[in-house]
Structures are given as C-alpha cells and as structure tokens.
C-alpha positions in Angstrom: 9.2 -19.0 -66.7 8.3 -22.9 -67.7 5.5 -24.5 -66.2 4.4 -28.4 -66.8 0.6 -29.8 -66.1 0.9 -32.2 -63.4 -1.4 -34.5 -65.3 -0.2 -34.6 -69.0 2.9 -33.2 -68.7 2.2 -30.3 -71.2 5.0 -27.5 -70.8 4.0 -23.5 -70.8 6.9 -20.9 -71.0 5.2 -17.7 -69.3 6.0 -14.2 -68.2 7.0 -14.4 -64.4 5.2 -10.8 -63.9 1.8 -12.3 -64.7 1.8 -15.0 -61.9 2.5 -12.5 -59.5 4.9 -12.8 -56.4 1.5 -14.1 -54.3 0.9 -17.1 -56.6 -2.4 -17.9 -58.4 -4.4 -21.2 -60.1 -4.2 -22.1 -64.2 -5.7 -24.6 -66.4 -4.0 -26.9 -69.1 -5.0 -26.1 -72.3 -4.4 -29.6 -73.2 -6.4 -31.7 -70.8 -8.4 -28.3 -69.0 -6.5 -29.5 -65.7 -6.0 -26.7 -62.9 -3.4 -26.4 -60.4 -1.8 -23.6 -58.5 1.3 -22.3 -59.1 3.0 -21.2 -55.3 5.2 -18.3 -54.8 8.4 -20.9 -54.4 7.3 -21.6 -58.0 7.6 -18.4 -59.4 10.9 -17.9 -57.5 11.9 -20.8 -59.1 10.9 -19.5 -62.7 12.6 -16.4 -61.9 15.9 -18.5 -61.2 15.5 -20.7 -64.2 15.1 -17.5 -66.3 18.1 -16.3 -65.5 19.6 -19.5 -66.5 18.1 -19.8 -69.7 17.5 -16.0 -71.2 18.3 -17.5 -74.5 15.8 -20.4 -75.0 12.9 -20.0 -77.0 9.1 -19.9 -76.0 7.2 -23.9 -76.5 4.3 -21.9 -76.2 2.9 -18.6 -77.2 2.0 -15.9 -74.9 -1.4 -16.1 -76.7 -1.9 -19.5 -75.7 -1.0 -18.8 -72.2 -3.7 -16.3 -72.4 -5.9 -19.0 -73.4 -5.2 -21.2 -70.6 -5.5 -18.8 -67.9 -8.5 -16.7 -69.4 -10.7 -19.6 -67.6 -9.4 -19.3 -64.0 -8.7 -15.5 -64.0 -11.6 -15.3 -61.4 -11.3 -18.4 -59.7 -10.6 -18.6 -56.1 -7.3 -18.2 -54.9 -5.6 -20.4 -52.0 -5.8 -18.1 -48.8 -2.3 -17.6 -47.3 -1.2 -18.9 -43.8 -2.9 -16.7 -41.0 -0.7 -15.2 -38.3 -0.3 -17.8 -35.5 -1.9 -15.7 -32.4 0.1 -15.4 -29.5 -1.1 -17.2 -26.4 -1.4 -14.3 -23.9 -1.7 -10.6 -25.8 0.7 -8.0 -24.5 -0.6 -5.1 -22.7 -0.9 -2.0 -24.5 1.5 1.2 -23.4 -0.5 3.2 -21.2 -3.8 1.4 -20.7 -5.2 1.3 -16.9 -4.7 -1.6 -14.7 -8.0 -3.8 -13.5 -9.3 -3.5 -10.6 -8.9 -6.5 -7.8 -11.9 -8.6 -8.0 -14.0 -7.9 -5.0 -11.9 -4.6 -3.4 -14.5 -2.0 -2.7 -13.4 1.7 -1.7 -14.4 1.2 1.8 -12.5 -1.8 2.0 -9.4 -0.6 0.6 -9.3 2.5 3.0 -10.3 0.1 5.6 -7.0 -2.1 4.6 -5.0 1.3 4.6 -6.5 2.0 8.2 -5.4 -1.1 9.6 -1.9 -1.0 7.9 -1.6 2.6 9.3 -2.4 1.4 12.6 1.6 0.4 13.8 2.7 3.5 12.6 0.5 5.5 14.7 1.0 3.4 17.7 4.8 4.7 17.0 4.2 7.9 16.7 1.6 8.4 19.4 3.2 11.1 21.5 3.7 13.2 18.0 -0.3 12.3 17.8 -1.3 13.3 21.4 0.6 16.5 21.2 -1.4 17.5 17.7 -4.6 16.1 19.3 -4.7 15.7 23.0 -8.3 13.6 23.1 -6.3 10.7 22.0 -4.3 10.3 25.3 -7.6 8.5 27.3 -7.7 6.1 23.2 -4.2 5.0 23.6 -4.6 4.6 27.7 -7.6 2.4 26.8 -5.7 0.1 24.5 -2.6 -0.2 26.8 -0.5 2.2 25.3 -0.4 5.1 27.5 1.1 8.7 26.5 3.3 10.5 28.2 4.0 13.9 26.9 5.4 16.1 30.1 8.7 13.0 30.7 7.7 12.9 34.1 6.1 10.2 35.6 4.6 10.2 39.6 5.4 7.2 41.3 5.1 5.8 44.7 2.2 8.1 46.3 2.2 7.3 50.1 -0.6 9.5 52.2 -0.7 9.6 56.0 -2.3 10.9 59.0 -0.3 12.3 62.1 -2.6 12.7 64.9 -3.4 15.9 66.7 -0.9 16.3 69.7 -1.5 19.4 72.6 -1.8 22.1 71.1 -1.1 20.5 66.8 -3.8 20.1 65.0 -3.9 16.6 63.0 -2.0 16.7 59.6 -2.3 14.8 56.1 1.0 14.3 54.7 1.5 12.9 51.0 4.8 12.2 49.6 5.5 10.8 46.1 8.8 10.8 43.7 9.0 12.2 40.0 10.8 10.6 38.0 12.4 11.6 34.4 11.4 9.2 31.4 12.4 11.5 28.8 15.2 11.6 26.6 16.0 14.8 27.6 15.6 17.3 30.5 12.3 17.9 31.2 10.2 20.9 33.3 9.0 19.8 36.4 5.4 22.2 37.0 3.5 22.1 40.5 1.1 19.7 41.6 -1.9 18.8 42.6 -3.6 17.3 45.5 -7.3 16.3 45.7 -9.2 14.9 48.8 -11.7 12.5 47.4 -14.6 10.8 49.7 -15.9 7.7 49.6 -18.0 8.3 46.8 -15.0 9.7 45.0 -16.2 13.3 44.8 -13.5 15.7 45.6 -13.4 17.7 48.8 -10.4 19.4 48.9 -7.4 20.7 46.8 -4.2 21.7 47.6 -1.6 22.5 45.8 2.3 21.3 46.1 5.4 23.5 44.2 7.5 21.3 42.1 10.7 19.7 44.1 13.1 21.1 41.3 12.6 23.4 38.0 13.8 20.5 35.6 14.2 16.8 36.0 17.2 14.7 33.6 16.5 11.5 32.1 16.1 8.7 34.6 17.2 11.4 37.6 14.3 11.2 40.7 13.2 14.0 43.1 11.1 13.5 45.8 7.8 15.8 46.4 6.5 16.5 50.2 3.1 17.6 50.9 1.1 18.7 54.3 -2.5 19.4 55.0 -3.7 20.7 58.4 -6.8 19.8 59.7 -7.3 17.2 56.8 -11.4 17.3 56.0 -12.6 14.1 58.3 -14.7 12.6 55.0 -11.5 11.8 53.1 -10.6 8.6 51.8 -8.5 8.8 49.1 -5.7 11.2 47.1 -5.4 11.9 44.0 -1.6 13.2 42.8 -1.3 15.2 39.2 0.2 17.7 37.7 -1.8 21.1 38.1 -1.6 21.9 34.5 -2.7 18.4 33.2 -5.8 18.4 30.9 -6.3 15.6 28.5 -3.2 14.4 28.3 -1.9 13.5 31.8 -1.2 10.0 32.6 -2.9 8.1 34.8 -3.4 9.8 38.3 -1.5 8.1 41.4 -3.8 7.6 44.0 -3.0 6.6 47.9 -5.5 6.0 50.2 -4.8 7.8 53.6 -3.8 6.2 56.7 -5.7 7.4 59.4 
C-alpha cells in the first residue's frame, strides 16, 4: 500500500494488514508530520495493490516501523456514533403505563356508569334474579313488569242499600297482556283503605281467565256487601305480588 505525507510529499509503501480495516494516525519520517490514514484509504491501498503486485518497495518495512513507532499510542479518531432514533420503539412484552390521574375507584366508577344502559335493558332479567330492584327502577322511571299483566282502569262504586239489600261496593278493572307471550293470570286482591291510608278490609277476586295473549284484555268484577263505612279508597294487585308488582291501581269509591 503507498502512502504520501500531505506536507512534503514523501511516499511510504506499507503492508495494508498493519493499518487495519478501522484506520489509524502516522508520522513522516521526513518532516515528523502526522495524519490519519481513513478506512477508504486502506481500501484504496488494497485496490492499488492489486494493481501493482509487481512494483518495488520506495521504502523499507523498517522505516515504516520508524515512522509509526511514534504514534502507536496516539489517540485514534472516534468513529461516527449511531444517529438515535427520535422516539424508541417499545420493547416486546413490556406493560403499558397507566393513564395519568385514573385511580381504581374511578375506573370502576367509569365501568359503573358505562354498565348503567345495559342494565336498564336488561332490567326484567335483573328484577327476576333480585326482586328489591323493582321499587330502584320504579323510582327512576323505569318500571318492571315481570307477571305481562298490567291492571288498568280501576272504577270503585257504591250501590245503596234497597228493602231488604244491603249496600254493596263494586270494583271493576281490565287486565291487560303486555307480554310477548301468553301469560298466567293469578287472583287478586282488594284492600279497603281509610282516610289515613291504613287498610281495613281485604277481599279477594279469582282471575277473569287462566291465561291472558299479548295485547288480549279481560275484564275483572268485584262485590263487597256491607262495604266498612270508614273506606275511602281501593287498592287493586295481584295476590301473590311481593316486591316486584307494579304500581297498585287505586280508585277512590263512589259513595
């Protein structure tokens, strides 16, 4: 491999192998000038060496010796550093950060609410599995209703007492079907409240009909003899309603 000082010119033929494919600095034996020889230079030794196998050394090896023996520990020029990427990538498999500011009671609080529709929904599912939550959905406008009867249209009346009849309450109502399907119609129940809405009397009233279709109406009859004199209002449900009746129809009586 030739080499030529940059400052006087003076000419080395050395061994590629002892530059190194990294590069390194020498010194002109001539004028003691230093300079670096770069990798593209020693590529380009390599090429020229190839070129000219046959020419003959200007220098000896021993002088080359000579001429690097003063920079053999002299520092060499650092390579390029790797340009760092502007965002690193994420490694396989390493946990996701947390949101800034989500607590654990906030988050189930944000799955609450988002649960919320679905419940609403499904509310009759819900009041069957838990019947307390009939009088919650009531409160909140959404009323349940898990027998697909409805009572509508309570009328209550008094017919006076005529020779030998004694007076008679009579409360009449309709059922009506708001199921899908056919639904059972069970008795009912009748309660004589008084003025300070404490019941008085019950009586109870067999259904008009064993099952009731979808939208299909029946219509209920009841009679009281001798209704108690105290009564001011009725209240129509379902004898077997707990929890999870609707809404009782109430009629105040006509005296």
């Amino acid at each position: 491999m030739l080499i030529a000082c940059p400052s006087c010119a003076s000419e080395y033929r050395i061994d590629a192998s002892k530059v190194g494919m990294e590069g390194r600095s020498v010194r002109c034996a001539a004028c003691r000038e230093t300079w670096f020889i770069s990798p593209a230079d020693v590529l380009a030794g390599h090429e020229a060496e190839l070129a000219a196998q046959t020419e003959t050394d200007p220098v000896a090896d021993a002088a080359w010796e000579e001429a690097t023996a003063s920079v053999r520990n002299a520092t060499e020029v650092p390579a390029p550093k790797a340009r760092r990427s502007a965002k690193p990538r994420k490694a396989a498999g390493q946990p996701r950060r947390a949101i800034p500011g989500l607590t654990p009671s906030l988050a189930f609080g944000l799955t609450l609410l988002a649960a919320i529709p679905l419940v609403c929904l499904a509310r009759t599912a819900v009041v069957r599995a838990v019947p307390q939550t009939a009088s919650l959905f009531a409160r909140i406008g959404l009323p349940v209703n898990v027998r697909g009867i409805e009572i509508r249209d309570v009328v209550a009346f008094n017919n006076p007492a005529e020779d030998d009849s004694p007076a008679e309450l009579v409360i009449e109502g309709d059922l009506v079907g708001v199921a899908r399907s056919d639904a059972p119609v069970g008795p009912l129940s009748v309660e004589i409240r008084d003025a300070g809405g404490r019941t008085i009397k019950t009586v109870s009233v067999p259904p008009p009909r064993t099952v009731l279709a979808a939208t299909e109406t029946a219509r209920f009859r009841a009679s009281l003899l001798a209704p108690p004199a105290a009564g001011r209002a009725v209240i129509v449900h379902f004898a077997d309603a707990a929890a999870t009746r609707p809404e009782p129809r109430v009629a105040a009586a006509e005296r």
